[in-house]
N, C-alpha and C positions, 0 to 999 in steps of 0.2 A: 504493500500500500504506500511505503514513502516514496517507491520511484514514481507513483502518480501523483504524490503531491507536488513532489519537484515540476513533474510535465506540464502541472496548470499552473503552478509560480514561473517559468518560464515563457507558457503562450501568453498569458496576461500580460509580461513585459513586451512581446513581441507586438502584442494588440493597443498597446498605449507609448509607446516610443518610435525612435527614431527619427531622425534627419540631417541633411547638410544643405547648408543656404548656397546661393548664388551673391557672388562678393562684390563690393565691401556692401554689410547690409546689418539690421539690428534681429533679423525676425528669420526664423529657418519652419522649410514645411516640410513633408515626408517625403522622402528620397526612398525608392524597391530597388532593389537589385535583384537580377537573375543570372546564373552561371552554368554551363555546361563544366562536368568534372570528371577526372579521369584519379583516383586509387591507385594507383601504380597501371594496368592496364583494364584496371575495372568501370564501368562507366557507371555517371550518376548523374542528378541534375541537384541544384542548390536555390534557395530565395530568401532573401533576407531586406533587414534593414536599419539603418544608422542612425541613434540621435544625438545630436553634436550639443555638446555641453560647452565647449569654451570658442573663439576662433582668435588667435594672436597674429596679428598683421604684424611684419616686419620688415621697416623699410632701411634699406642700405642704398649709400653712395658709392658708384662706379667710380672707378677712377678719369673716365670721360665727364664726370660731374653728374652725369645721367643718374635715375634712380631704377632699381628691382624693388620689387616685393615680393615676400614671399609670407605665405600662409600656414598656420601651425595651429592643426583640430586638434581637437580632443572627444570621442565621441563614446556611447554605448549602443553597440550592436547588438543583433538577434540574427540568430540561422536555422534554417532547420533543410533539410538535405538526407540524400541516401542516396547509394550505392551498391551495385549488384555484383558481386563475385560468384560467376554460372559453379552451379553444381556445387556450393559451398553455403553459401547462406545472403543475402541482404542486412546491410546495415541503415537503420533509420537514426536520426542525431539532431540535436535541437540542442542550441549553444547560445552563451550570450559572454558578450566581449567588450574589454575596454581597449580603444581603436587612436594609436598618434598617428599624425597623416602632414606631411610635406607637401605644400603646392605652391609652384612656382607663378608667376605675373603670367606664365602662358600656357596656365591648367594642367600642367603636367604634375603630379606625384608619386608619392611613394607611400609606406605606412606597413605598424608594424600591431597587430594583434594576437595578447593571450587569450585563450577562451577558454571556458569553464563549461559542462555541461550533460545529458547523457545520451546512452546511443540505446538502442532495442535491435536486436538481429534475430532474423527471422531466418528457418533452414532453411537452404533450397534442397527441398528433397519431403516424400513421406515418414513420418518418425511415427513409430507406435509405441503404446504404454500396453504395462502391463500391472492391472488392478489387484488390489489385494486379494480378488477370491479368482486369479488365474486368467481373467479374460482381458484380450486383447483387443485396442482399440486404437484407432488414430488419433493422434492428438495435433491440431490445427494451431498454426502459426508459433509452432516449435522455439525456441532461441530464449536469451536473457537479454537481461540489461548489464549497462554497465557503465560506469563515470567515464567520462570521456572529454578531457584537456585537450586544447593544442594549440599551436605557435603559428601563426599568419601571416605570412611577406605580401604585401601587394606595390603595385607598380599601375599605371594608367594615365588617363587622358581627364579630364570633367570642361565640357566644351562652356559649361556657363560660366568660368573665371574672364574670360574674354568675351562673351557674347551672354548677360544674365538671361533671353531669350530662347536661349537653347540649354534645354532641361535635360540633356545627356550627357552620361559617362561611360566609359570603355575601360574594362581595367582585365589583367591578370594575375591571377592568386597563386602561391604555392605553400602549402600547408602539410605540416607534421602533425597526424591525427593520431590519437593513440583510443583504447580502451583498456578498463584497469577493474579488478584483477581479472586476467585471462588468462586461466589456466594457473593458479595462483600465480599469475605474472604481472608483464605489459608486454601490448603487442601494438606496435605504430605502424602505421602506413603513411605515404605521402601522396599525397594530394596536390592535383595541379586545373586551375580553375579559368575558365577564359568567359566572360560574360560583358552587361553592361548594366545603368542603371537610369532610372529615368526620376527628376522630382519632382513633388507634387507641392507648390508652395502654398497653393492655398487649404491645402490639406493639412491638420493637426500641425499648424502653424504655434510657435512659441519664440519668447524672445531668449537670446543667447548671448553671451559676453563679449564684446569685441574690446578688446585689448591693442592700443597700439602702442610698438617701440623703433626707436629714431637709430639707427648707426650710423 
């Protein structure tokens, strides 16, 4: 029963957060993302989404005298995702993450996410039980759970730093996923994610911190 208290303390965060604004701005609205993802050679899909807690604008002088800016989130994400490894089992996974992200004056970033969360695997395959008075039975949607950490690289584009009109981002992921204890163990996989993300400003719209500093 606690692993489903966790799963509705989880979707609930997923259903009342998230976002990243279009800059420089005071108010951020819901940002989705969606990603094709590959497990080592296993395929999956992913969707999630981000709510930005801080934004730190940072302006530097060139040595041309010109200026850069560059952008420094701070956010809390949600995922929830799975993954099919044929003839072995399905992993289901629902995470939530605190998310630093680098974007340059010409929407280019980077960003670096722990997550916390857990996963359900389900076999691929018939499993039967066997009842205490001898009789034999299938048993439907076979697998455990299990806590499920991991570590987030991402890299991409967000076309609205240059143009707040255009509400899309292109990014790719690569991520060290683990679940724990497996097999009194840990067993990781890596994970490699190519997707995009579209925002929704006038959707669960909130004000956010802009921060500015001079160099």
């Amino acid at each position: 029963m606690k692993y489903w208290n966790l799963v509705w303390f989880l979707l609930l965060a997923t259903l009342n957060s998230y976002a990243q604004s279009a800059y420089p701005g005071k108010e951020s609205g819901l940002n989705v993302h969606a990603s094709v993802l590959g497990a080592l050679k296993y395929p999956g899909l992913k969707i999630g989404a981000d709510y930005l807690l801080v934004s730190k604008m940072v302006v530097k002088a060139k040595r041309n005298g010109e200026q850069k800016t560059i952008y420094r989130n701070r956010s809390i994400t949600t995922n929830l995702g799975f993954y099919h490894h044929e003839d072995y089992n399905a992993n289901l996974f629902l995470q939530t993450g605190y998310q630093w992200q680098r974007i340059n004056q010409n929407g280019w970033f980077s960003g670096f996410e722990p997550q916390i969360g857990i996963s359900r695997t389900i076999i691929d395959g018939t499993v039967y039980r066997v009842g205490d008075d001898g009789a034999v039975s299938k048993r439907k949607l076979a697998g455990d759970f299990y806590f499920a950490p991991s570590l987030t690289v991402s890299f991409g584009k967000d076309f609205s730093i240059k143009n707040p009109d255009n509400p899309l981002s292109l990014f790719t992921k690569a991520t060290l996923f683990t679940n724990l204890p497996y097999n009194n163990f840990v067993v990781g996989r890596v994970m490699v994610e190519v997707g995009a993300g579209y925002k929704f400003s006038n959707l669960m719209t909130h004000k956010i911190k802009i921060k500015q500093r001079f160099k």
